[in-house]
KEFIDO-517020 format. One record per residue (C-alpha): residue in three letters; x, y, z. Coordinates in steps of 0.2 Angstrom, whole numbers, plus 5000, padded with zeros to 4 digits. Last residue first. Example, Ala and Ser with C-alpha at 12.3 -4.5 7.8 and 13.67 -1.06 7.14 Angstrom:
SER506849955036;ALA506249785039;
***
This chain:
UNK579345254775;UNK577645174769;UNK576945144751;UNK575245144751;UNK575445284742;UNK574345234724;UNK573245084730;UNK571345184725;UNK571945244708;UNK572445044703;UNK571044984709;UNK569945124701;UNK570745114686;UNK570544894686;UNK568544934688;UNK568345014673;UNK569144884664;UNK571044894659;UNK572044834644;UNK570644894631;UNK572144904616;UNK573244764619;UNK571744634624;UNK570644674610;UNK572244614598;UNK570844534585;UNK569744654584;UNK567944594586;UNK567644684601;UNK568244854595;UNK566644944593;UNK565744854609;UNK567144944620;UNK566445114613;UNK565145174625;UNK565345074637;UNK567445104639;UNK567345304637;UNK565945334649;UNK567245194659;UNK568345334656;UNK567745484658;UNK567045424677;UNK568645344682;UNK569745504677;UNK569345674687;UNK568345584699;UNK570045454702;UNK571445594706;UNK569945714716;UNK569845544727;UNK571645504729;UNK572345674733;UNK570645674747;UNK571345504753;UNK573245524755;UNK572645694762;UNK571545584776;UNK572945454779;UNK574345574783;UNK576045464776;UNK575645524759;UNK577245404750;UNK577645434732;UNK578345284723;UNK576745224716;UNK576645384706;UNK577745334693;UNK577145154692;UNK575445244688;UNK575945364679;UNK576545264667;UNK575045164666;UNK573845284665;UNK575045384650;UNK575245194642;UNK573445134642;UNK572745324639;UNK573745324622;UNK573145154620;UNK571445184623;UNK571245334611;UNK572145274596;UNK570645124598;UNK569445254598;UNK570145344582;UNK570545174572;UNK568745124574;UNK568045284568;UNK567045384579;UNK567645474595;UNK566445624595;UNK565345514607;UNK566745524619;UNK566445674625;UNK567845764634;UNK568745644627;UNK570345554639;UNK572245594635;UNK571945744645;UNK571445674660;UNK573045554659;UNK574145734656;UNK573245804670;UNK574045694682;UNK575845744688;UNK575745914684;UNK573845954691;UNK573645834705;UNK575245894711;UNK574646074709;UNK573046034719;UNK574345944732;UNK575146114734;UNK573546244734;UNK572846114748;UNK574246094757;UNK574346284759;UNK572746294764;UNK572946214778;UNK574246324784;UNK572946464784;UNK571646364792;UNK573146314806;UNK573546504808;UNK571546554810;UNK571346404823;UNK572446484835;UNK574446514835;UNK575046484855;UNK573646374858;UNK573746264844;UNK575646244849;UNK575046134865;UNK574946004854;UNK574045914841;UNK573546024830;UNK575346074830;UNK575845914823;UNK574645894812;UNK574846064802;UNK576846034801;UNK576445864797;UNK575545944782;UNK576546064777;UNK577945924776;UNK576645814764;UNK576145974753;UNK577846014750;UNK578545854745;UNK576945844733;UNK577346004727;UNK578945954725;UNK578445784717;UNK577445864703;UNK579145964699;UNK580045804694;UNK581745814695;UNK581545844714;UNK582945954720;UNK581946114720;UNK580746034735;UNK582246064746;UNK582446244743;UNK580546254747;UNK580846164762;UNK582246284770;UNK580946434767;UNK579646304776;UNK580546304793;UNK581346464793;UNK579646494794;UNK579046384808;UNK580646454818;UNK579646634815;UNK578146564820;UNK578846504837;UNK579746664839;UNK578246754835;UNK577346674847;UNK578246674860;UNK578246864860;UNK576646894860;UNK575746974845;UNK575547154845;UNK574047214845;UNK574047414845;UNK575847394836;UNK575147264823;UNK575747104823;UNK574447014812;UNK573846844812;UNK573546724800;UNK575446644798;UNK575646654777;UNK574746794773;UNK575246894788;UNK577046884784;UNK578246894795;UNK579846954792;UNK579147104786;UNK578647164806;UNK580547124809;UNK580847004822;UNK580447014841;UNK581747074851;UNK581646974868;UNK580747054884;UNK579546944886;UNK580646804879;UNK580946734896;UNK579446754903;UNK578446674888;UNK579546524888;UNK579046504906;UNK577346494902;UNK577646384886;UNK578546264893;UNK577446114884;UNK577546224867;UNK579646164868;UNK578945984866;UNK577946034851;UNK579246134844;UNK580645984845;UNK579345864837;UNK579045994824;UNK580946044821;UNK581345834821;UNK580045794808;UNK580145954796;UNK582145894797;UNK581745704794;UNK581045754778;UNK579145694775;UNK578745594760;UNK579245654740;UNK579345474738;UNK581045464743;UNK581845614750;UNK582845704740;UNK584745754744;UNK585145914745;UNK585845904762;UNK586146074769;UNK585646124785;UNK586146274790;UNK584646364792;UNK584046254804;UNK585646214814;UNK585446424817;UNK583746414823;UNK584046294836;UNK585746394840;UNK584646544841;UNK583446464854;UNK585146384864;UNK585646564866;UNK583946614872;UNK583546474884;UNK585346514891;UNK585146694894;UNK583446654903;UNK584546524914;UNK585746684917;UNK584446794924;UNK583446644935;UNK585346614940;UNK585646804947;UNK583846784952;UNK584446634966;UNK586046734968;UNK585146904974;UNK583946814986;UNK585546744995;UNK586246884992;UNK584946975004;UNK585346875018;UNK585847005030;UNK584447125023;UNK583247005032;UNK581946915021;UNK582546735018;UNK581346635022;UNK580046745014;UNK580946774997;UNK581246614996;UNK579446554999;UNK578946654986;UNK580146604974;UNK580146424976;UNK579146394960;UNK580046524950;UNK581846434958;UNK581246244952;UNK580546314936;UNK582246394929;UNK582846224936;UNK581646104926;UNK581746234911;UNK583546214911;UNK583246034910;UNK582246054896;UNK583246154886;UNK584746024885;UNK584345974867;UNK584446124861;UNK586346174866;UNK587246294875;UNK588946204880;UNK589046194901;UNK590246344911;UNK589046484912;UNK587246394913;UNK587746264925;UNK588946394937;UNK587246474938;UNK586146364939;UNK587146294953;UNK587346464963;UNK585746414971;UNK586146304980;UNK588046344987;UNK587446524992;UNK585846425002;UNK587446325011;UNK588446485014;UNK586846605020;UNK586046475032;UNK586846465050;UNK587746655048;UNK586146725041;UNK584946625053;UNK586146705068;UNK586246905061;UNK584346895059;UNK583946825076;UNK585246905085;UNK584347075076;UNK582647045079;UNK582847005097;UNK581546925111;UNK581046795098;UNK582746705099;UNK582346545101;UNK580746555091;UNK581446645076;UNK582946515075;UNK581746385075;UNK580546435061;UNK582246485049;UNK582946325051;UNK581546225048;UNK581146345033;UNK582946335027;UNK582946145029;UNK581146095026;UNK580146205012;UNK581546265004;UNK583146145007;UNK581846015001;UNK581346074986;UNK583146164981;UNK583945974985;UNK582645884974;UNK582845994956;UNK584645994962;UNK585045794961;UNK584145794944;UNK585245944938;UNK586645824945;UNK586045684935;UNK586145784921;UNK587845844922;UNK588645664923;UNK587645614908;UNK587945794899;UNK590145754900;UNK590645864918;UNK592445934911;UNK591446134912;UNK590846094929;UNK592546054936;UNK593146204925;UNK591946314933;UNK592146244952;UNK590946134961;UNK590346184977;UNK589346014984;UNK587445984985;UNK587145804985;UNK585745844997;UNK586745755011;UNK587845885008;UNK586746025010;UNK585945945026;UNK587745935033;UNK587846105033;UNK586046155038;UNK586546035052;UNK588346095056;UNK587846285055;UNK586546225068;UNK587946185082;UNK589246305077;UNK588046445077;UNK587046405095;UNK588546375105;UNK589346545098;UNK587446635100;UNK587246595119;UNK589246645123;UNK589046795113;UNK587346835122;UNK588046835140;UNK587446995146;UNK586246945159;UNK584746985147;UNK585546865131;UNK585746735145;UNK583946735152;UNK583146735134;UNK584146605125;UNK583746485141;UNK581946505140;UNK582346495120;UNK583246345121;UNK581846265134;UNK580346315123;UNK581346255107;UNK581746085116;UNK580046065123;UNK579346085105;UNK580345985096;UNK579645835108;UNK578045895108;UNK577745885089;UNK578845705087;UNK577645645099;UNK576045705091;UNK576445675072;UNK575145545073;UNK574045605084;UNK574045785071;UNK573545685056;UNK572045575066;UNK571545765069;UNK571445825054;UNK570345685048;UNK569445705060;UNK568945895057;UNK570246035064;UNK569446205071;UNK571246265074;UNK572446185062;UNK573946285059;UNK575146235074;UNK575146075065;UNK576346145050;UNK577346235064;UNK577846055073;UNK577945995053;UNK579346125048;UNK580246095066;UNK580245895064;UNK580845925045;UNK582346065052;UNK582945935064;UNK582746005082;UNK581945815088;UNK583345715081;UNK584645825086;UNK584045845103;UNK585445785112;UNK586945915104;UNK585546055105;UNK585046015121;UNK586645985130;UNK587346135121;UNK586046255130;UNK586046155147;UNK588046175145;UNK587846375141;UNK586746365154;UNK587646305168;UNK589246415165;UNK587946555166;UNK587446495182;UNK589246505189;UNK589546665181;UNK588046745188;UNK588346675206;UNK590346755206;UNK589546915199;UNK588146945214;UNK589346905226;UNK590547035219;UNK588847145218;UNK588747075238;UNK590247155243;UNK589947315238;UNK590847435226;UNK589347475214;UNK588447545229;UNK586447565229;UNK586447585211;UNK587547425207;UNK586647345220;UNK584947345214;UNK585547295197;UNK586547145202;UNK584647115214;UNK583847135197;UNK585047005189;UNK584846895204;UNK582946885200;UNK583146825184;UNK584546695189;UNK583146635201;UNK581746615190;UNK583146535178;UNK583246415192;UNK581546395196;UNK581346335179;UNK582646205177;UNK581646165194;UNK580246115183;UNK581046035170;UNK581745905183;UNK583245795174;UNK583245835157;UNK583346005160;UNK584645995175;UNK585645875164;UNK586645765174;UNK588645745173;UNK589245885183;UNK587945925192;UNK588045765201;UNK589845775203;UNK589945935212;UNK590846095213;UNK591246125196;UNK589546065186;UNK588746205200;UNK586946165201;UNK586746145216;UNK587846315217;UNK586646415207;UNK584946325218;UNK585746365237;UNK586446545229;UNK584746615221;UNK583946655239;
***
């Protein structure tokens, strides 16, 4: 019964077979003829036990090789033909679809459209696997799996490569300048999305449903087709991370991979479940490992250009150092990446409990609530921070101006985490405690840069009597004001609202004693005849000249 439809089908004893494909040709008598190779396996079996040296099991073996040549062409036909239609993206979404069962119609305006592509990956994977499962139960697995490996291997290969993914080699990474290196990170942040949820998924979906009938040809055939080119992906971090100079300013994109394996993770570690592709797995937290070893090198480093720092010159108008600017922008940026941050200093030393104080940071770090780990590094970069100011405020002359240095950088530092993600890692109690710190500073300001004008005004100036006393008065107050004035007019206070409240507790302490000072005793020198050198400035031209101090800008 199996011979007339074998030797039709023969590619060796006729021309038609050889050079049509019976799958393509008539599906159902591609059918029929695996019924009938099915059934000439039982009637081998049959005659093996009836008697092992018959005739007909030489028959039997002759029409067995014949059909197995047939299918190991029908297998590579459909594989090399339906490139297009077994491509790991038309797989992906062919399973995708299979997932909607009471679909609204929305859904299925979705499904139409993906229709044709749908059932023509699916009649390919039906007919490799039919044809899967009647040569892996005749014996002739080898043959089905070699056609099947070299085929696929080329796709996923060739996917990988069309990725931009290529095996670079430590020194070719390590000669890479950042610009070229970059762009390659970019490159990888696609390939590792789409490699997951389409090429490794794709390929992983298909081989599972050709070769359904056995776990372990499925295992040992995805590992083989995938295990190079997944090796190759995410070994980039890696190579990256080992061979690339750790700097700061190449954090993020560290973070951008670090992220792109997290993300992935799941579905990594689902694709890739046999034990056969378990390096796989081991390589992509191999480079997780050694991205988290980067971040915390490139942390130290940070801190370490901090502290070295070492320009001693001032800045002008006691305004904000470029230093405070660059470590808070830096911060800020670095607060975006937080949740990862937090995973890869979980398990960080934290500094020592006295290296912290509480009365500077408002928050404790006791042991039965410690502060996480994130956070005390942040604070601690803060601090080394504000210890480097303080040395910079010492090379101000005028002491006034280092409190008004101070008071300025403090107070970008408050702004700047207000701002940002950064409030959430140190809470409202830490910025109130910083805040007061600019207050205590620009009070001190106030104080040794001012208080010599106050001074130089009477308490009461009713006491003032004589002629010659008032008019000793003004002019000792015309030259302190006006010295301090032109002083002070170099300062900058780039934040508008401490700019204002320096100026407002400046001018109460001042315009009100003097123009008490100027009505009650302008009238007593209004007949002396150099009025104009002593009573330079009305009441109103105090005010003016209080309320345009720092408008000077960077």
């Amino acid at each position: 019964m199996a011979e007339p439809m074998i030797m039709k089908w023969n590619p060796e004893s006729n021309t038609f077979a050889k050079v049509t494909s019976l799958f393509h040709e008539n599906r159902k008598e591609a059918w029929d003829f695996i019924k009938c190779v099915n059934n000439l396996q039982k009637a081998m079996h049959f005659s093996v036990t009836e008697n092992s040296n018959s005739e007909q099991l030489v028959r039997c073996q002759m029409l067995m090789q014949i059909a197995m040549k047939r299918l190991e062409k029908e297998f590579y036909q459909i594989l090399s033909m339906n490139r297009a239609h077994l491509d790991p993206e038309s797989v992906s979404t062919r399973s995708s679809t299979s997932d909607y069962d009471d679909e609204d119609d929305d859904d299925k305006i979705v499904i139409e459209s993906l229709s044709e592509v749908v059932d023509a990956s699916s009649i390919a994977m039906d007919d490799l696997k039919l044809i899967a499962e009647c040569m892996i139960s005749s014996g002739y697995a080898k043959e089905c799996l070699k056609i099947y490996k070299i085929i696929r291997k080329s796709i996923v290969d060739e996917g990988i490569y069309r990725l931009g993914m290529e095996k670079f080699s430590a020194s070719h990474i390590h000669k890479m300048n950042w610009d070229v290196l970059e762009l390659r990170i970019k490159n990888w942040l696609n390939a590792v999305k789409v490699a997951v949820k389409t090429l490794f998924n794709g390929e992983r979906i298909l081989c599972d449903h050709v070769f359904a009938s056995s776990d372990s040809i499925r295992e040992s055939c995805f590992s083989e087709i995938s295990k190079e080119g997944a090796m190759i992906l995410f070994g980039f971090p890696e190579n990256v991370t080992k061979n690339s100079k750790k700097s700061p300013d190449k954090l993020f994109r560290v973070f951008d991979m670090y992220t792109g394996i997290s993300d992935h993770w799941p579905e990594l570690d689902s694709i890739f479940f046999f034990d056969s592709t378990a390096s796989v797995k081991s390589q992509a937290l191999t480079s997780l490992i050694r991205l988290g070893e980067y971040v915390r090198t490139a942390l130290n480093e940070f801190e370490s250009t901090i502290q070295k720092y070492s320009s001693k010159t001032p800045v002008a108008g006691a305004g904000i150092h470029h230093l405070t600017i660059d470590v808070m922008n830096y911060l800020s940026i670095l607060a975006d990446y937080s949740n990862i941050l937090s995973d890869i200093l979980a398990d960080s030393t934290p500094p020592e409990k006295h290296s912290l104080p509480e009365s500077l940071f408002g928050f404790s770090d006791a042991e039965e609530s410690p502060a996480p780990a994130i956070t005390l590094k942040f604070a601690w970069f803060i601090l080394v921070l504000l210890c480097k100011l303080n040395g910079k405020a010492e090379h101000y002359k005028d002491i006034s101006f280092s409190y008004l240095f101070l008071a300025n950088n403090i107070q970008y530092v408050v702004e700047r985490v207000s701002t940002s993600n950064l409030k959430y890692l140190f809470g409202y109690e830490w910025l109130s405690k910083l805040d007061s710190k600019v207050k205590l500073f620009s009070s001190n300001y106030e104080r040794l840069g001012w208080s010599h004008v106050v001074n130089s005004l009477p308490k009461n100036p009713t006491v003032v009597v004589s002629p010659e006393q008032v008019k000793e008065v003004f002019i000792n107050f015309n030259s302190l004001f006006d010295q301090a004035c032109r002083k002070h007019s170099l300062c900058i206070v780039a934040d508008s609202k401490l700019s204002d409240d320096i100026k407002a507790s400046i001018k109460r302490k001042i315009a009100p004693a003097y123009r008490e000072l100027f009505n009650v005793h302008s009238t007593t020198l209004r007949n002396n005849r150099n009025l104009r050198y002593v009573i330079k400035f009305a009441p109103e031209d105090v005010e003016y000249r209080l309320s345009n101090l720092f408008f000077r800008t960077v």
